[in-house]
N, C-alpha and C positions, 0 to 999 in steps of 0.2 A: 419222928413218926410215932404215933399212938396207936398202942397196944391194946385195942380196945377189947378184945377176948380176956383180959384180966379183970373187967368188970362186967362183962356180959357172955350171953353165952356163945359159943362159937360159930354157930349156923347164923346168927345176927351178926357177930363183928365183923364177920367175912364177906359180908354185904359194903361192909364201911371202909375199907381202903384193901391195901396190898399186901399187910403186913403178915395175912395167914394164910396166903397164896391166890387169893382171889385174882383173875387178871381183868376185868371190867366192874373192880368195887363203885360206891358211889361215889369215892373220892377217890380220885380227880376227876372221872370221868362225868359228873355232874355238869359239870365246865362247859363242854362240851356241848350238852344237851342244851343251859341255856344258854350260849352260844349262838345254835343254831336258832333258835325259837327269837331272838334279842333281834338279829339279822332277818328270818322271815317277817317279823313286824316292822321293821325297816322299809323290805322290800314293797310288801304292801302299802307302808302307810307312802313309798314313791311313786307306784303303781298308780292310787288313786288321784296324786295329781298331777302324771301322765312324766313323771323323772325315774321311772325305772331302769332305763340305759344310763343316765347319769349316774346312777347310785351303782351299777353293777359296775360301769365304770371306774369309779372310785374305789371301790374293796378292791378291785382287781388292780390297778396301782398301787395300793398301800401294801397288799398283799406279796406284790413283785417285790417289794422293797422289803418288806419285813421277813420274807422264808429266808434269802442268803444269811442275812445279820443274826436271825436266832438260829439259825442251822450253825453259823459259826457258832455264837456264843455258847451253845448246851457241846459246841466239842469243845470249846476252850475248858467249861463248864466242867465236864467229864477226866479231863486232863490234868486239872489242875488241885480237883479233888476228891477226885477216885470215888464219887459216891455208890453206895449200894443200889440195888436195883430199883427198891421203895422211894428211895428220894431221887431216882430218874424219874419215875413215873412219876413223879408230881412236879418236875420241873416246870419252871414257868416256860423256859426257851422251849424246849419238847411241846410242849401242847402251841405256842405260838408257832410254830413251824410246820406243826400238823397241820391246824385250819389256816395256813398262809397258802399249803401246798393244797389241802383239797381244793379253795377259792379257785385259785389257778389255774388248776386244770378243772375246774366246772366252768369256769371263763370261757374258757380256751375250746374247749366241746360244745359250747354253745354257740358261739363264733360260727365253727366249723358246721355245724346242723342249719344255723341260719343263713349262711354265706354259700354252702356248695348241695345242690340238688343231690338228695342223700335218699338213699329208697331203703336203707335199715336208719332210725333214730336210736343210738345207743343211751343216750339221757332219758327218752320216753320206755325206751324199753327193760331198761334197768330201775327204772321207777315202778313199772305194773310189777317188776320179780324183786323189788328189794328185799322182801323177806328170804326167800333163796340165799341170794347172790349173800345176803350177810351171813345166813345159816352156813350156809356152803364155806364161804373162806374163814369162817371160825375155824370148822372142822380140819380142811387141810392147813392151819398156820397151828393149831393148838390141841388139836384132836376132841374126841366124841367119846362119850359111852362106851361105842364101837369100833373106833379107831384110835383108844390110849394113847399107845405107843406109835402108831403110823400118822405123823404131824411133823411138820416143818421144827416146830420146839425141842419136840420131843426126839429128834435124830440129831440135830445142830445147836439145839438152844440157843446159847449168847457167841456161837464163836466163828461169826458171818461177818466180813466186813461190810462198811455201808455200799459199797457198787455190787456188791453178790446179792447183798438184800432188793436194792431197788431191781436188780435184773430178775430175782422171784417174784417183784412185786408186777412187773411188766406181764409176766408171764401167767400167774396169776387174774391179774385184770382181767388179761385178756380172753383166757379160758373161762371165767367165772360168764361174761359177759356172752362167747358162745353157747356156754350151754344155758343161760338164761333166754337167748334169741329159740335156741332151739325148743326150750319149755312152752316160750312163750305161744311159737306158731302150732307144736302139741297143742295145746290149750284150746285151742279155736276149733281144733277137729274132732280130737280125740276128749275132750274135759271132766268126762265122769272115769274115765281110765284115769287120767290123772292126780284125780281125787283119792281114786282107791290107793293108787301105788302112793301119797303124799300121808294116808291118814296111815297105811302100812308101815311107812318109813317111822312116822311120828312114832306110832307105837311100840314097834322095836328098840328104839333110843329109849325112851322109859319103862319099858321091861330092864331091861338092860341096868338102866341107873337104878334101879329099885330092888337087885337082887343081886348086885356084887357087895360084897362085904366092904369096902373102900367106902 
């Protein structure tokens, strides 16, 4: 792992991976990004000549087959060579296992949205609030300006097995998800209140960051 703060200044190396505590440097989580962008041109370019259930088809099989195998692999991984935190995070099995499980369960919800007469859409509605729903579960897994010390991290850090963590993560979900429903029907009624209290909140997180000495 490179140390990149040894030739540049620290507010930029910390942009560049993990090694000066950043938790979404650009590296690895660049991956990620074109990942997803590799896959929407996929889906489009199936879309237009009408193989888009083929194609979701297909990622959602490979995807079944690839989360078990790299889920093992990054424990074998872990096990066998104790690595530090820096080079978990840039595991190749880690990040395969990630976008194997969100596939999956994007799969699997859409299924369910197209199959059963559903009078809330969780995919559509997590979509109008994804800035939320992301801001939001930063805050409670890592904490805020505002909430340092009151985060998932910051009380447990690394010492959750993995069935504690996915039962957080369940739990999480699914609270994220109502109070984004909740935002959302807000929104429709009430919109300029929402506004005030959104550009309020913003504002206090950068007061905040811009006047502790940290």
């Amino acid at each position: 792992m490179i140390d990149f703060a040894k030739f540049l200044p620290l507010p930029i190396s910390q942009y560049l991976n993990t090694f000066n505590g950043s938790k979404f440097p650009l590296f690895p989580w660049i991956g990620y990004i074109l990942f997803g962008n590799y896959i929407g041109y996929k889906f489009i370019s199936a879309s237009s000549s009408e193989n888009s259930e083929l194609f979701l088809n297909k990622i959602y099989k490979i995807s079944l087959l690839a989360l078990p195998l790299a889920f093992t692999l990054e424990l074998v991984y872990e096990k066998l060579f104790n690595p530090n935190q820096f080079l978990i995070y840039s595991s190749p099995f880690l990040s395969v296992s990630r976008l194997s499980f969100v596939i999956v369960l994007f799969y699997l919800v859409m299924k369910v949205e197209k199959n059963v007469n559903l009078k809330v859409h969780p995919l559509q509605i997590l979509g109008m609030e994804s800035l939320f729903a992301y801001v939001f579960h930063l805050m409670i897994i890592y904490g805020s300006p505002i909430n340092p010390g009151l985060s998932l991290s910051a009380v447990w850090g690394n010492m959750l097995s993995y069935h504690i963590v996915f039962a957080f993560f369940l739990i999480l979900a699914t609270t994220t998800f109502l109070i984004s429903y909740f935002l959302h029907i807000t929104k429709q009624s009430k919109h300029h209140l929402v506004d005030y209290i959104k550009y309020a909140f913003v504002s206090v997180i950068l007061l905040v960051f811009f006047i502790n000495p940290y």
